[in-house]
N, C-alpha and C positions, 0 to 999 in steps of 0.2 A: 504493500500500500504506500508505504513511505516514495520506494523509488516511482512511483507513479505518479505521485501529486511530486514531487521535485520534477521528474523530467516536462509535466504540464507549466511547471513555474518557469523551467528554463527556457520553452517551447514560447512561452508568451510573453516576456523577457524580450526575446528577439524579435518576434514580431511588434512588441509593442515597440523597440528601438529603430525598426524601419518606417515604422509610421510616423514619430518624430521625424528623420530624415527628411520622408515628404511632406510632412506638416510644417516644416521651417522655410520649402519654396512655397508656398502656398498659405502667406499668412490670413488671408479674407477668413478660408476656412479654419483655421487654428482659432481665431477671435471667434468665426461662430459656434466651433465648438466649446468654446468656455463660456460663450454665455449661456448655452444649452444646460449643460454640464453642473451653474452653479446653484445654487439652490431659493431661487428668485422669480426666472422667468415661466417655467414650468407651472410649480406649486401655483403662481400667479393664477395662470391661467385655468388650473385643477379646480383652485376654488372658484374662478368666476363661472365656472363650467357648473358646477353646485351650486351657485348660489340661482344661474340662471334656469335651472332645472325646477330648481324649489316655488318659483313664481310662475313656473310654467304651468298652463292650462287655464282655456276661456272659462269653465264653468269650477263651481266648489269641488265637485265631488272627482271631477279629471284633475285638479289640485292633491287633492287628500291622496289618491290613488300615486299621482308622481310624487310625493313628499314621504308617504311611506317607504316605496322602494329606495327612495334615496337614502331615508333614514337607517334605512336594512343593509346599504351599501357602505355610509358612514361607522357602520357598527364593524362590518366585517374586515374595515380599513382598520379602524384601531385595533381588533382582533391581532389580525395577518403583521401588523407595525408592531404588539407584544411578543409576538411566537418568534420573529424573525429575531428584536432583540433576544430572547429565552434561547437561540439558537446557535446566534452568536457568543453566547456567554459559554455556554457551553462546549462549543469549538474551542475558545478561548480555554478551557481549562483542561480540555482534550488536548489540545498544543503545547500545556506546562508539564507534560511530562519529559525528561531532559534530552529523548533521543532526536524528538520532536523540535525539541530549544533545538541544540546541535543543527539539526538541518536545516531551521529559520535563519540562523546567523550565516549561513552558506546562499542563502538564495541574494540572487543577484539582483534582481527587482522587487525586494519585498513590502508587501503593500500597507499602509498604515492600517488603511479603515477597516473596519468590522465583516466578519461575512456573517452574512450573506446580507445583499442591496437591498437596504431597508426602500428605499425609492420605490424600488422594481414590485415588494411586498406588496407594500399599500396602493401605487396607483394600480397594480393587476389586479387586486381583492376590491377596489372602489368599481371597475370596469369590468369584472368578472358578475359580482351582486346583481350588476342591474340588465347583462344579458339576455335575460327572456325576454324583459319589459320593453326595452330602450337599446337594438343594438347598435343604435347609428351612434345615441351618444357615448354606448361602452367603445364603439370604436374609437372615437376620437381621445377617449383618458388614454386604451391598447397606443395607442401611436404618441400621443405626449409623451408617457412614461418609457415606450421605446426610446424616444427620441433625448430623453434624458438619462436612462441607466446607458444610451449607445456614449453617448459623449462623454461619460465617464469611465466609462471602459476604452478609450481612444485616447486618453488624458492620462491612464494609468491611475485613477483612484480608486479603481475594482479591476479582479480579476473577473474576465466571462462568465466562471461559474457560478462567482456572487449573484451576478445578475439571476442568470438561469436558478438555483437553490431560489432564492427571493420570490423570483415570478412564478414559482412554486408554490409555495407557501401562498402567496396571495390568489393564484390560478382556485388552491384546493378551499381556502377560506370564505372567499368571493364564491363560489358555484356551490359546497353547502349554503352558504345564507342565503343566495338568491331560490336556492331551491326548500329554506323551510317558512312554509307559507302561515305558521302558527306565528311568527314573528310580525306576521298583518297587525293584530289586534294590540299585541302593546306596543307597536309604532303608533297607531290608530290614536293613542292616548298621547302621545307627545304631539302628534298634529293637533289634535283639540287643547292640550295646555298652548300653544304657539297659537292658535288663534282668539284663544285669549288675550294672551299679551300680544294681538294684533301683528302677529310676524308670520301669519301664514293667510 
């Protein structure tokens, strides 16, 4: 196992060192990938994507109906963003055993951040949840959130797999919630306290 994940680190390592090379003629795209990449433009757009969801629909009850699901999709987000940290930690103390130490201080690219992409968790479980209902707009989070674990993986702050384990975790988080429909009813109650306090 050990030489398996070293030769993947060295293997991406180099790949990631060629893509610097051409990312250095090519600075338009290096700037667009860091603005993808940081954690601003995305999430930006994540939430305006939710919030325009949330006031969508002509009539009360096509409201309540999109406000649920979305609420169901919010839940599986913070879900899949727990498991993935819970995942990581645990990695993390799978990695402190010393044979493990030993071969981190040997890899030639090794990455600060946490595995697996917390990114990749949360917007694939927010765009996963609402699948049956909405899949034009689970497409659009599926392609933001590509477009944000890509450019972090092109940047060298995750290796591939982070992403991939990540959009894991949120793929399987996101498709159970969307698919338990007992979760209607006490969504159902946080829409009627929300329009109360007149936010729905």
């Amino acid at each position: 196992m050990i030489d398996i994940l070293y030769n993947y680190v060295i293997i991406f390592s180099y790949w990631y060192t060629l893509l610097q090379e051409l990312l250095t003629k090519m600075p338009e795209v290096h700037l667009a990938l860091r603005i993808l990449a940081n954690g601003y433009i995305v999430p930006t757009a994540l939430a305006m994507m939710v919030l325009a969801r949330w006031f969508k629909g002509t009539v009360a009850a096509a409201r309540a109906t999109n406000q649920r699901a979305l609420l169901r999709s919010l839940l599986a987000t913070l879900i899949a963003w727990g498991l993935a940290i819970a995942v990581g930690l645990l990695w993390r103390s799978w990695l402190s055993d010393p044979g493990w130490a030993r071969m981190l201080n040997e890899w030639a690219d090794r990455q600060s951040n946490p595995f697996p992409n917390l990114a990749a968790a949360a917007g694939v479980a927010l765009a996963a949840a609402s699948w049956r209902q909405t899949w034009r707009w689970s497409l659009g989070c599926f392609l933001a959130t590509g477009l944000w674990a890509g450019a972090q993986v092109c940047l060298g702050f995750y290796y591939p797999m982070d992403i991939v384990v990540g959009s894991l975790i949120g793929a399987i988080v996101g498709w159970l919630s969307g698919s338990m429909t007992w979760l209607d009813r006490l969504m159902g109650v946080f829409v009627r306290l929300a329009r109360r306090w007149m936010l729905a």
